[in-house]
Z-matrix of the N, CA and C atoms (Angstrom, degrees):
N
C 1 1.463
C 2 1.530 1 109.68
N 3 1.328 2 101.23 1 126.65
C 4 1.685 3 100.99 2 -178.49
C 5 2.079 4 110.26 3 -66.79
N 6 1.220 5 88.40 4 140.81
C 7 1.715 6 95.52 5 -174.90
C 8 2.171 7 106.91 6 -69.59
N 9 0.714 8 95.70 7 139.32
C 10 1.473 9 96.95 8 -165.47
C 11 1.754 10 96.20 9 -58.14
N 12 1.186 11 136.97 10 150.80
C 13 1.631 12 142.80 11 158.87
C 14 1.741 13 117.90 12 -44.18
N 15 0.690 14 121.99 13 88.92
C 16 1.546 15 120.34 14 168.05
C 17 1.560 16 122.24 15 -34.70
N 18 1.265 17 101.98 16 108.26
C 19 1.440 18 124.14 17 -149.09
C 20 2.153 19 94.08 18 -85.38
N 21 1.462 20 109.83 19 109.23
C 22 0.969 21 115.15 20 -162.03
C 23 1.969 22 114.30 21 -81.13
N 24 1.192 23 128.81 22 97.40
C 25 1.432 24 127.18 23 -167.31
C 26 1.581 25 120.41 24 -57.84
N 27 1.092 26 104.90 25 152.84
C 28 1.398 27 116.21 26 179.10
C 29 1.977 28 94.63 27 -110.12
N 30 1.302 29 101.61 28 134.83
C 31 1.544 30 112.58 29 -154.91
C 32 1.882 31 100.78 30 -131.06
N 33 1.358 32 98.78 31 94.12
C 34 2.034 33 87.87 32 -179.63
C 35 1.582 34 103.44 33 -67.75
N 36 1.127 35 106.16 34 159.44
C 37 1.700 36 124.14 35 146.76
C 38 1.243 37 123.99 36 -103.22
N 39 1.690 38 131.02 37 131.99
C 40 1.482 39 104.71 38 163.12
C 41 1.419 40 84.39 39 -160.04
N 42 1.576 41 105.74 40 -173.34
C 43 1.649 42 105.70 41 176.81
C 44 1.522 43 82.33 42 -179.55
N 45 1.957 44 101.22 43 -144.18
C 46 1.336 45 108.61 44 170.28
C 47 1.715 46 126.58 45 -116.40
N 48 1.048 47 109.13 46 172.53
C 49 1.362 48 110.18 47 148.82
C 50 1.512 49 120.16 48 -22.55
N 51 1.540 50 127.28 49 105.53
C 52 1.776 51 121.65 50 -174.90
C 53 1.555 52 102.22 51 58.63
N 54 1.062 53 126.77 52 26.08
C 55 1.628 54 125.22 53 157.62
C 56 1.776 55 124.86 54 -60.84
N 57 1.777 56 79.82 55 -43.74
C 58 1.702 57 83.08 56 -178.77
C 59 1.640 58 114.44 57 140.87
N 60 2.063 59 96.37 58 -24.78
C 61 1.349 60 98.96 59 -143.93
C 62 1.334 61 115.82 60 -75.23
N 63 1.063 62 119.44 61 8.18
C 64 1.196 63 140.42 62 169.79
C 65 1.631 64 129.31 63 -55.63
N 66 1.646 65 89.32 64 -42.67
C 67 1.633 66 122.25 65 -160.61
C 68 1.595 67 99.26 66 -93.04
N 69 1.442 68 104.43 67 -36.78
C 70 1.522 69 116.20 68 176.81
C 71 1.806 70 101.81 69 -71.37
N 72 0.921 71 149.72 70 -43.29
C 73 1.227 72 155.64 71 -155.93
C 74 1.527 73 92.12 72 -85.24
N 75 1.362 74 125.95 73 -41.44
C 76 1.431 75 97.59 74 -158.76
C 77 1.513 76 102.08 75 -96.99
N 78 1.740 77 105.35 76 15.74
C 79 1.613 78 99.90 77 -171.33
C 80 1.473 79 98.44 78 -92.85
N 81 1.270 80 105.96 79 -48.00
C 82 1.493 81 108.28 80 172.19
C 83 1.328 82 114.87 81 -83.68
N 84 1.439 83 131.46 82 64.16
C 85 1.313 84 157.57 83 -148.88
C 86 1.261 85 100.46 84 -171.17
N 87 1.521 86 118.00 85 -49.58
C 88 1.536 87 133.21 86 -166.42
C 89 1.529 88 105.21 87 -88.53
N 90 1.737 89 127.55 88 -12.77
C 91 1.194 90 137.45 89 -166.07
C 92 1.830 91 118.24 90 -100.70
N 93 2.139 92 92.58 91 -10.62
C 94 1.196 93 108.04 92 -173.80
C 95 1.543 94 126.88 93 90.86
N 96 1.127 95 115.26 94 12.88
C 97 1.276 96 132.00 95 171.44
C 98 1.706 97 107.55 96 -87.76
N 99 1.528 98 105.80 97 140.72
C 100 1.761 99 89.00 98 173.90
C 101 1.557 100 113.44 99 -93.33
N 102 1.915 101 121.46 100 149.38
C 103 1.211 102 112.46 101 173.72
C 104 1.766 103 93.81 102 -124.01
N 105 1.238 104 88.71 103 143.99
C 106 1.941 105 98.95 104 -178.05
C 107 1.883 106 68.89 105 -108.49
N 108 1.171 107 97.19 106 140.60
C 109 1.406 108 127.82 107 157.57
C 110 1.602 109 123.50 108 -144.90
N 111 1.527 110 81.13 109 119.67
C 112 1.755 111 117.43 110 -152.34
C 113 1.667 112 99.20 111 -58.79
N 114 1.647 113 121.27 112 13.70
C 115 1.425 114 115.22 113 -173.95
C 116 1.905 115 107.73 114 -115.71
N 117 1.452 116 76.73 115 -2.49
C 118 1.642 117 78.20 116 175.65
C 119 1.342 118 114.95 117 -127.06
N 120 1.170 119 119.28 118 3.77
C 121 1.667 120 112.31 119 168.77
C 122 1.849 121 80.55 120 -104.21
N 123 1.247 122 154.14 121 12.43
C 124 1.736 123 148.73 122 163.12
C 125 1.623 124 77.37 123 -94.04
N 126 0.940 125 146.00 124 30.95
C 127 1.719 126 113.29 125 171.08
C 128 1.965 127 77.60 126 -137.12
N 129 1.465 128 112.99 127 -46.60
C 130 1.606 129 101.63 128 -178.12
C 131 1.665 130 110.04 129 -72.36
N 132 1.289 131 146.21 130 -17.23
C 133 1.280 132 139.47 131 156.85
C 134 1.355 133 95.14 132 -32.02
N 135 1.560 134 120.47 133 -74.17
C 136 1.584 135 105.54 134 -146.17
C 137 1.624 136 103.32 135 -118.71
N 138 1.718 137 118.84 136 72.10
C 139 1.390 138 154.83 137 178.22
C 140 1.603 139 96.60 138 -97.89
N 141 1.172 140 97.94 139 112.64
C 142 1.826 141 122.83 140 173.05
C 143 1.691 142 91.72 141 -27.76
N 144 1.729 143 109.17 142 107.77
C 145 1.569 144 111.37 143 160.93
C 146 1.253 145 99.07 144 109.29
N 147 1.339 146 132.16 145 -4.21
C 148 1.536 147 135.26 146 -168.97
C 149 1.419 148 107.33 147 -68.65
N 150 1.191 149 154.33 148 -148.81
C 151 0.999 150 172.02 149 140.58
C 152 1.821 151 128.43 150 -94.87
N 153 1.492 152 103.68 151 -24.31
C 154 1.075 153 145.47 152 -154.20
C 155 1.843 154 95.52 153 -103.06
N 156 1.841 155 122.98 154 -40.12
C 157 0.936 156 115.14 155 156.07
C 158 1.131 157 132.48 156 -97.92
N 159 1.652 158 136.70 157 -30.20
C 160 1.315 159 124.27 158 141.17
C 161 1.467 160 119.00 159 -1.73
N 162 1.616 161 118.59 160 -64.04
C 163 1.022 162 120.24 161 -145.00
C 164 2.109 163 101.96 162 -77.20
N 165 1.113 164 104.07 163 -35.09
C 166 1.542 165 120.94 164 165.53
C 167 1.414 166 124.95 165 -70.96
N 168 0.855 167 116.63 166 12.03
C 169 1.506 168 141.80 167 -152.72
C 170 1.763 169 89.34 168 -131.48
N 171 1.527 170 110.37 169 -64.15
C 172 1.505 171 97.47 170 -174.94
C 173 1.590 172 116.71 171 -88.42
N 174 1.606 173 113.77 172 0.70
C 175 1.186 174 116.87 173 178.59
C 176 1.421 175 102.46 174 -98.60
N 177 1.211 176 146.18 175 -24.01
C 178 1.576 177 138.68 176 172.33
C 179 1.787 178 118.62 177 -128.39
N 180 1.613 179 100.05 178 28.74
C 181 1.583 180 93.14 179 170.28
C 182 1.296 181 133.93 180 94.54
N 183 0.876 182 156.29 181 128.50
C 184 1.786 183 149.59 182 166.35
C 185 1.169 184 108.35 183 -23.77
N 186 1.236 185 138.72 184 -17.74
C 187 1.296 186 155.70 185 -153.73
C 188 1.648 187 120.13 186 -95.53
N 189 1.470 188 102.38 187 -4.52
C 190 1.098 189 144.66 188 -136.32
C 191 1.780 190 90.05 189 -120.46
N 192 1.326 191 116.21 190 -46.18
C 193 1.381 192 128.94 191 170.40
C 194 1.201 193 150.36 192 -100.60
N 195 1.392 194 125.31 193 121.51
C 196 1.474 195 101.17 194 -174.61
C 197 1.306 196 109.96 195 -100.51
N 198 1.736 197 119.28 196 168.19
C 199 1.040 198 145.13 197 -156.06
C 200 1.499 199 107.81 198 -38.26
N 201 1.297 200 128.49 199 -54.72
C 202 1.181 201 140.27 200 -169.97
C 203 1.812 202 111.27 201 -79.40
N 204 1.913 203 121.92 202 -2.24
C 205 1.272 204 92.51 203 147.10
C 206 1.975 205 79.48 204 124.76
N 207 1.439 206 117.34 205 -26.08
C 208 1.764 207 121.82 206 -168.69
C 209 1.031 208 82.26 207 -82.10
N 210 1.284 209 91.55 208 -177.04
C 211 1.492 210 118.40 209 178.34
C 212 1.551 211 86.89 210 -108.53
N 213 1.835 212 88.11 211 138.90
C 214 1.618 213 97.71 212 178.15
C 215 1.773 214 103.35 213 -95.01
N 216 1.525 215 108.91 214 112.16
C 217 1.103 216 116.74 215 175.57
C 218 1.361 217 131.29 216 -76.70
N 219 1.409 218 126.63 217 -2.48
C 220 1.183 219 134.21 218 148.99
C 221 1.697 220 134.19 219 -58.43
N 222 1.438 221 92.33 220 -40.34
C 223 1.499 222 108.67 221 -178.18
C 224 1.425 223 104.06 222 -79.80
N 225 1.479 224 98.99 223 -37.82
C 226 2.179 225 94.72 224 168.44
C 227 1.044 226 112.31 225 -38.09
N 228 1.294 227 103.41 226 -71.18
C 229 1.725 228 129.99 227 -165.00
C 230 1.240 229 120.15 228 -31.68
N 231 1.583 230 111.90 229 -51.69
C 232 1.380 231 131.09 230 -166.22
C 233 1.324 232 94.62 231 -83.36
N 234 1.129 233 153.56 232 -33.89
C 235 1.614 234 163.48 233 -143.38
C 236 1.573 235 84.35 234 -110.75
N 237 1.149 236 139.77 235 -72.34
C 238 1.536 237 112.08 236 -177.11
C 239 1.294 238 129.24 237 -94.05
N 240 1.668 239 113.15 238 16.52
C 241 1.318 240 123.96 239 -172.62
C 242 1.759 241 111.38 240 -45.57
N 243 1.608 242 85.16 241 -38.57
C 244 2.125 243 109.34 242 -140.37
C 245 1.529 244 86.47 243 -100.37
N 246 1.674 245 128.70 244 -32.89
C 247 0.903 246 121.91 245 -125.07
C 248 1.699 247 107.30 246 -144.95
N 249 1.631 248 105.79 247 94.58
C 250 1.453 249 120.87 248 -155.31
C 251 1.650 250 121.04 249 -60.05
N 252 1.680 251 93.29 250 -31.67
C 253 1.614 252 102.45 251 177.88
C 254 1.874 253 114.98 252 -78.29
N 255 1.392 254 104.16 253 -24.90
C 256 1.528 255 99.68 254 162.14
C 257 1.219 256 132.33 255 -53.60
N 258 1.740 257 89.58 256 -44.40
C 259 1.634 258 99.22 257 -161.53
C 260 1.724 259 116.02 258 -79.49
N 261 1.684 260 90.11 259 -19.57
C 262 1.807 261 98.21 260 153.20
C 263 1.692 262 133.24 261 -66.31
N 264 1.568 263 91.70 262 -42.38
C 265 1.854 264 83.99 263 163.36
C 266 1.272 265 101.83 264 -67.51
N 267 0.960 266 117.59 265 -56.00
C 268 2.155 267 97.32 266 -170.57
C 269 0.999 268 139.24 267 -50.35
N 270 2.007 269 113.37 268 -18.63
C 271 1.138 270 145.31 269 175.23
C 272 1.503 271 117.13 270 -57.48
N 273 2.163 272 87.83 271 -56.49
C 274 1.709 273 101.23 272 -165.83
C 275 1.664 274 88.64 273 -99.74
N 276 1.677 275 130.74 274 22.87
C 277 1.670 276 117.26 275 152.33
C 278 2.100 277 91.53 276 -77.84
N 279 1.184 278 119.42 277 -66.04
C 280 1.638 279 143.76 278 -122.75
C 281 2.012 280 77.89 279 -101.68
N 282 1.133 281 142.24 280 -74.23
C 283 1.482 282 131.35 281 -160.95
C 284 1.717 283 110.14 282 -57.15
N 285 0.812 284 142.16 283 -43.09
C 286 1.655 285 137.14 284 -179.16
C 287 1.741 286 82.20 285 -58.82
N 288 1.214 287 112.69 286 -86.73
C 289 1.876 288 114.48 287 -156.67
C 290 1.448 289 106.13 288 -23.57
N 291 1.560 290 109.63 289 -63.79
C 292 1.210 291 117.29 290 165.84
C 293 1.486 292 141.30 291 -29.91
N 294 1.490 293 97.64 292 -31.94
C 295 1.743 294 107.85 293 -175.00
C 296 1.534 295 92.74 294 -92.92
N 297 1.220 296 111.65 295 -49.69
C 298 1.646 297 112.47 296 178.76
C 299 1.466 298 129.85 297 -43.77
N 300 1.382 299 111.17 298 -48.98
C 301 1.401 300 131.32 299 169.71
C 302 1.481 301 104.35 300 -43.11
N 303 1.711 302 115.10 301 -82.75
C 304 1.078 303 153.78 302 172.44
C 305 1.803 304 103.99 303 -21.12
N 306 1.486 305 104.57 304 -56.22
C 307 1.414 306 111.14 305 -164.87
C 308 1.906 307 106.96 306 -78.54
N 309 1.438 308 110.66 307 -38.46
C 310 1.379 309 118.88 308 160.81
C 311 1.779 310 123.19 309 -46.79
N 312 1.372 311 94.79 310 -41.44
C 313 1.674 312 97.66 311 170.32
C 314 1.298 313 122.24 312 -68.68
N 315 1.562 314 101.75 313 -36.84
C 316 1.222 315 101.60 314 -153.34
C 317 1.876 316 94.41 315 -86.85
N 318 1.255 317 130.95 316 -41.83
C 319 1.533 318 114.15 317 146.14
C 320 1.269 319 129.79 318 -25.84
N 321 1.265 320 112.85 319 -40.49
C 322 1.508 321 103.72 320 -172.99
C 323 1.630 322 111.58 321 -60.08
N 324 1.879 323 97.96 322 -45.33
C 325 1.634 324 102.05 323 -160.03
C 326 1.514 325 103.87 324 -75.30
N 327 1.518 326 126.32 325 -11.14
C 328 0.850 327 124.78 326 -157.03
C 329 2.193 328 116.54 327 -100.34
N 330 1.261 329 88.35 328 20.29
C 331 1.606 330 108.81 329 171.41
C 332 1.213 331 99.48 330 -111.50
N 333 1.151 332 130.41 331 -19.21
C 334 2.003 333 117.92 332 155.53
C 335 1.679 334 117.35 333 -126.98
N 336 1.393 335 140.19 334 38.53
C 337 1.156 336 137.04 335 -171.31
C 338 1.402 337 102.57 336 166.58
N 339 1.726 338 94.15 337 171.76
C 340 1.855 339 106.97 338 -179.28
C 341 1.775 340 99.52 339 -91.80
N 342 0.853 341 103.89 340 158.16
C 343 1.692 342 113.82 341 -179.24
C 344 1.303 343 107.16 342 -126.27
N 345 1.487 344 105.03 343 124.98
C 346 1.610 345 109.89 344 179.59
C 347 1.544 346 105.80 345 -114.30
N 348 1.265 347 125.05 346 148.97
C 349 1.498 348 133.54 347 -160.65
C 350 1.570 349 105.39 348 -116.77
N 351 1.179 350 143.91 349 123.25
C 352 1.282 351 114.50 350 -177.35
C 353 1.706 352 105.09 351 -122.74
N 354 1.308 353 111.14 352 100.04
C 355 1.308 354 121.76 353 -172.56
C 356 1.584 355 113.70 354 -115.01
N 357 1.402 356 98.22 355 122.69
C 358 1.727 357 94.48 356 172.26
C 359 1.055 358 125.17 357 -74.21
N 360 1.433 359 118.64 358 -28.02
C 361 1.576 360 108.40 359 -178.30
C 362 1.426 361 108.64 360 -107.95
N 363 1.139 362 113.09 361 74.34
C 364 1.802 363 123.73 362 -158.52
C 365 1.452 364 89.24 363 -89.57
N 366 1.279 365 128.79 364 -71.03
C 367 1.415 366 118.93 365 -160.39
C 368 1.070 367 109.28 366 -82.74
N 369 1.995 368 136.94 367 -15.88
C 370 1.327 369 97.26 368 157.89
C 371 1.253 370 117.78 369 -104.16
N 372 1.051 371 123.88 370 48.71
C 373 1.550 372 134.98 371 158.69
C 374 1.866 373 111.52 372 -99.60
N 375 0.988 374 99.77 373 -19.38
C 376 1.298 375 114.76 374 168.52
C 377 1.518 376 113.18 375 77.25
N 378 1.403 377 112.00 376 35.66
C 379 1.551 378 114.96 377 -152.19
C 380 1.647 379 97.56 378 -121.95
N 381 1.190 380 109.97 379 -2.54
C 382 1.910 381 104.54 380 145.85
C 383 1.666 382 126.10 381 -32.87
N 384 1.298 383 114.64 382 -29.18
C 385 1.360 384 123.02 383 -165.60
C 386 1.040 385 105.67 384 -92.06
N 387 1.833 386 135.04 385 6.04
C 388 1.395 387 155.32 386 -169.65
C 389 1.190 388 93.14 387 -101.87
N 390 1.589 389 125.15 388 -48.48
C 391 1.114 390 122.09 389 -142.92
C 392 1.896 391 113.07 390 -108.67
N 393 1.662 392 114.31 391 138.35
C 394 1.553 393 97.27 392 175.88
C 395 1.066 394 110.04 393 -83.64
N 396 1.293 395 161.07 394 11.25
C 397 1.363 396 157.07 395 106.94
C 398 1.455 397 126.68 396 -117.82
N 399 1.332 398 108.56 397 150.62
C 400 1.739 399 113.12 398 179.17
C 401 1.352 400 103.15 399 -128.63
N 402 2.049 401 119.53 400 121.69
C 403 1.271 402 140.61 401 130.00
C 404 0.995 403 137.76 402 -24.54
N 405 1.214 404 125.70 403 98.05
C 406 1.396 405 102.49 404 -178.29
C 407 1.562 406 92.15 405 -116.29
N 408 1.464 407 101.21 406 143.17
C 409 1.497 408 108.56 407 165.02
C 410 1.580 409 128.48 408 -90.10
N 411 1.131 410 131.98 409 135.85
C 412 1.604 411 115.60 410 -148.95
C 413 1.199 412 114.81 411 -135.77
N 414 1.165 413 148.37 412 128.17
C 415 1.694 414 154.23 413 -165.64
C 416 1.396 415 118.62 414 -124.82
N 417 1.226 416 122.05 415 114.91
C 418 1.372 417 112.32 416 161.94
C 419 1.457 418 107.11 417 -34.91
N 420 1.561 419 120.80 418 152.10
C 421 1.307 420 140.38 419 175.48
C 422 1.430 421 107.72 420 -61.98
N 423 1.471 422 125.19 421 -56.17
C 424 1.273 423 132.67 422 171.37
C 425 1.292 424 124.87 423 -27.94
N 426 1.928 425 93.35 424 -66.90
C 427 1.505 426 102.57 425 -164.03
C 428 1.689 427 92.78 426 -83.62
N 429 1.488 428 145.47 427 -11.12
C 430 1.418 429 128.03 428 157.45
C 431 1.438 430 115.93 429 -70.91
N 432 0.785 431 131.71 430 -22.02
C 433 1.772 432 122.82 431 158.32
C 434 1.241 433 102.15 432 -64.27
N 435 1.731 434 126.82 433 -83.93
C 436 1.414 435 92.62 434 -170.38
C 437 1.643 436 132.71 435 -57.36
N 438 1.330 437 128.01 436 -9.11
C 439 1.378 438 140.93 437 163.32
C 440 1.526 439 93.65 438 -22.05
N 441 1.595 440 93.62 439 -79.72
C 442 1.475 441 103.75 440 -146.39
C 443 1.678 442 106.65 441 -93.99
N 444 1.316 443 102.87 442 -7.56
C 445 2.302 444 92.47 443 151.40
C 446 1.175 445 107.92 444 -63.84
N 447 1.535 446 139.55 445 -36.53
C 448 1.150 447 127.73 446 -144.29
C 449 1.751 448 83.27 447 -96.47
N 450 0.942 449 134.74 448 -25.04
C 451 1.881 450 126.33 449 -132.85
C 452 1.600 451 76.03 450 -121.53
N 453 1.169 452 129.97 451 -57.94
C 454 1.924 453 104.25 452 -174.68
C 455 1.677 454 103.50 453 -97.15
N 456 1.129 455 130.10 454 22.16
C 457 1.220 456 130.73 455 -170.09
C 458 1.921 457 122.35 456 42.94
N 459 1.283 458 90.39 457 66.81
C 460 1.871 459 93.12 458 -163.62
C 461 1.628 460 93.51 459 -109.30
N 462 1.313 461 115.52 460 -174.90
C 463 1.485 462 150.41 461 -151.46
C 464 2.168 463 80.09 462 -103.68
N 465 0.812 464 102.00 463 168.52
C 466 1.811 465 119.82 464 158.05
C 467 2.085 466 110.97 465 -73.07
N 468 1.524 467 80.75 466 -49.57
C 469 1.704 468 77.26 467 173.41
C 470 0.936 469 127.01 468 -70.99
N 471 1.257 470 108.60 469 -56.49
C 472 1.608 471 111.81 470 165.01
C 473 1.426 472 137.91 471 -52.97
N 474 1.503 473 110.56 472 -21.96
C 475 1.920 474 111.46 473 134.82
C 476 1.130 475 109.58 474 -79.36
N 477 1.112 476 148.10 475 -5.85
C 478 1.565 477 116.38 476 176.32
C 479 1.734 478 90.38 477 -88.68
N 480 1.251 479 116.35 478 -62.76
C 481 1.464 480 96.40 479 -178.57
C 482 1.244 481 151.20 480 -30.69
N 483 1.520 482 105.87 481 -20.21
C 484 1.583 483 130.83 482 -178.54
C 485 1.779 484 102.54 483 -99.61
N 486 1.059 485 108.57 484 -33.06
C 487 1.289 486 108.45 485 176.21
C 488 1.839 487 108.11 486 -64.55
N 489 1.397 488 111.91 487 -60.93
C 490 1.075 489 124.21 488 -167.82
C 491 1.661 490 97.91 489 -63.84
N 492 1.250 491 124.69 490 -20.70
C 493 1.933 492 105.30 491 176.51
C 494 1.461 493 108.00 492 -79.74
N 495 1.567 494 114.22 493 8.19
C 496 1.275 495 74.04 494 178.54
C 497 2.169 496 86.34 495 -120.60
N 498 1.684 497 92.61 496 -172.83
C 499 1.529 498 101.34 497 168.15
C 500 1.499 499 126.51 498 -59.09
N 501 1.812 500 109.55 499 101.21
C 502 1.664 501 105.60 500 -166.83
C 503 1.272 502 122.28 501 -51.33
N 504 1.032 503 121.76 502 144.74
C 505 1.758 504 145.12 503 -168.67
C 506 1.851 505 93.99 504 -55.81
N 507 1.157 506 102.07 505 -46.85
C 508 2.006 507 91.37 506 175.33
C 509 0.773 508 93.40 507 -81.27
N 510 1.900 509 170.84 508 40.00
C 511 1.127 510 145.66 509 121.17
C 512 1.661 511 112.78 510 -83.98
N 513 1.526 512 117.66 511 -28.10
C 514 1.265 513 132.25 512 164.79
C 515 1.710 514 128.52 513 -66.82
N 516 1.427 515 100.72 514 -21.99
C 517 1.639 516 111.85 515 -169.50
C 518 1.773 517 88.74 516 -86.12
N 519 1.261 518 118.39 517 -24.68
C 520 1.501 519 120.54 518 -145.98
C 521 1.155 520 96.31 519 -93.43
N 522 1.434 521 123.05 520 -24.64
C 523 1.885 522 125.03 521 179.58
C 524 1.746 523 93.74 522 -117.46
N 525 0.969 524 117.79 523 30.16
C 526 1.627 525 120.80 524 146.46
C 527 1.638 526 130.21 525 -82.91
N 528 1.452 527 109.75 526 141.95
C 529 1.497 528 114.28 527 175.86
C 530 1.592 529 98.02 528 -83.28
N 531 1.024 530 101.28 529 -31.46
C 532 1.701 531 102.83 530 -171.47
C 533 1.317 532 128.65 531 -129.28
N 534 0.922 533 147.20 532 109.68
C 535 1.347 534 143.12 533 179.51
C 536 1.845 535 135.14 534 -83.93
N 537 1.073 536 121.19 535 85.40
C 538 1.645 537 112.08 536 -162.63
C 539 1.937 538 93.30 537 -81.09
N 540 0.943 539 138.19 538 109.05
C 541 1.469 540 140.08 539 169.35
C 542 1.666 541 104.75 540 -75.84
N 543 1.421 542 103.08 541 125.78
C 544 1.616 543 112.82 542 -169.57
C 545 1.291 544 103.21 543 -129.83
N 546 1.711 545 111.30 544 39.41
C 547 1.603 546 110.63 545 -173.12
C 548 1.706 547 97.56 546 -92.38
N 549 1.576 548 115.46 547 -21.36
C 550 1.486 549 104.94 548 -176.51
C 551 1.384 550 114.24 549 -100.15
N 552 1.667 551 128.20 550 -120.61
C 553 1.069 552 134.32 551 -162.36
C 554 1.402 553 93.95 552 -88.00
N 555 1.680 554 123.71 553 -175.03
C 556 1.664 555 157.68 554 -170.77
C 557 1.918 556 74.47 555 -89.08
N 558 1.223 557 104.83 556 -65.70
C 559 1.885 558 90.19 557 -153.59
C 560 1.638 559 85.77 558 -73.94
N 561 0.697 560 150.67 559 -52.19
C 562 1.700 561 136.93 560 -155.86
C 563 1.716 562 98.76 561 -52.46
N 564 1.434 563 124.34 562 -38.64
C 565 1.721 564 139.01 563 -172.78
C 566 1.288 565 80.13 564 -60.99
N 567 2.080 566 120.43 565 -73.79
C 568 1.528 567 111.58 566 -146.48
C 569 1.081 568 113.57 567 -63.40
N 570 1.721 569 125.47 568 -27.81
C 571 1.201 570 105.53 569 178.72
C 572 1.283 571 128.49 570 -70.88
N 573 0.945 572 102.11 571 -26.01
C 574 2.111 573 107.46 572 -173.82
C 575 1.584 574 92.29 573 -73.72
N 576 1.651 575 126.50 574 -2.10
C 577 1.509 576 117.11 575 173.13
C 578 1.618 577 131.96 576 -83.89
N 579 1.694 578 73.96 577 -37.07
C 580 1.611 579 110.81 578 168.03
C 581 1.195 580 106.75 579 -63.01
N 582 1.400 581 137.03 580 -76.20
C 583 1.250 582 140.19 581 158.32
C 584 1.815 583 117.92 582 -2.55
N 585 1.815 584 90.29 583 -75.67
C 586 1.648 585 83.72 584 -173.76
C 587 1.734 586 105.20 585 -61.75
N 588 1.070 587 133.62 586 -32.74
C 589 1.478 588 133.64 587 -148.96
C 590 1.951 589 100.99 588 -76.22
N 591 1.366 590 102.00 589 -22.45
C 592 1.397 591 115.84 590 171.39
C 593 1.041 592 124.25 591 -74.05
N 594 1.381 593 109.25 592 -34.72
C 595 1.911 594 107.58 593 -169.79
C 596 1.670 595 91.07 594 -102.67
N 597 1.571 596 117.60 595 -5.48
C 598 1.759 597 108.94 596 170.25
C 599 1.277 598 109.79 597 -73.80
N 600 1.762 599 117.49 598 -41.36
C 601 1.500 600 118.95 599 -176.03
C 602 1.329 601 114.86 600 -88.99
């Protein structure tokens, strides 16, 4: 009897702000595995000539562009900072392209290898249900405040505030398949990477 094909997984990444997950992605990046990370096909959506900026272009104005042809991302910013129904048209111009792109790649790699996705806003995008397991990378609260005073040069409040907008890392570790803990050393992270990447292959 032929042995059935080994059904190759699609594997998210996400965590928080100064989590790590960053550091985790490019290790198993470095191991030969592919990672689509959902922050750089959001920067190729809206690439001078895209389709992706046209379309932002006719939804918020010339204003929308700077001189040289990008999209001026400041003037975005401020235009949907305040303002929830903007930041949904810009969402539903830039999230389909994004999933499309993303989902084409991630077929491709996935007729010879596992495919890992590395998306920050995985669970509230609700796109866990894409995936046969989700990573989460995880930080004591402590040591992610000072993480990210030291790494964008901020106030205590002003990391806790940024921390706290988004979905806390113990609400994320708790609807995880996997947990990489990045509260200690670089080798204590790689090994628990090494580890999982062993019992995946």
């Amino acid at each position: 009897m032929n042995q059935l094909k080994k059904k190759h997984k699609v594997i998210g990444i996400t965590g928080g702000i100064a989590s790590g997950k960053s550091t985790v992605s490019d290790y198993i990046k470095s191991k030969g595995y592919p990672v689509l990370d959902a922050d750089i096909y959001a920067r190729k959506v809206v690439e001078p000539g895209s389709q992706g900026l046209k379309e932002i272009v006719e939804a918020f104005g010339e204003a929308a562009l700077n001189e040289d042809g990008t999209m001026n991302r400041q003037q975005v910013g401020s235009i949907i900072f305040n303002d929830p129904k903007k930041r949904a048209i810009l969402n539903g111009i830039t999230h389909p392209i994004i999933r499309q792109k993303m989902n084409e790649d991630r077929d491709f790699y996935l007729q010879t290898t596992h495919v890992f996705q590395d998306i920050p806003l995985l669970f509230e995008n609700g796109l866990e249900r894409q995936m046969d397991e989700v990573i989460v990378v995880y930080v004591d609260r402590a040591v992610q405040i000072k993480r990210l005073m030291t790494r964008n040069n901020m106030s205590e409040a002003d990391a806790i505030s940024r921390i706290e907008s988004q979905m806390s890392l113990d609400e994320k570790k708790d609807r995880a398949s996997v947990v990489f803990d990045n509260t200690g050393t670089i080798e204590t992270l790689y090994k628990q990477i090494d580890d999982y990447l062993q019992e995946l292959s």
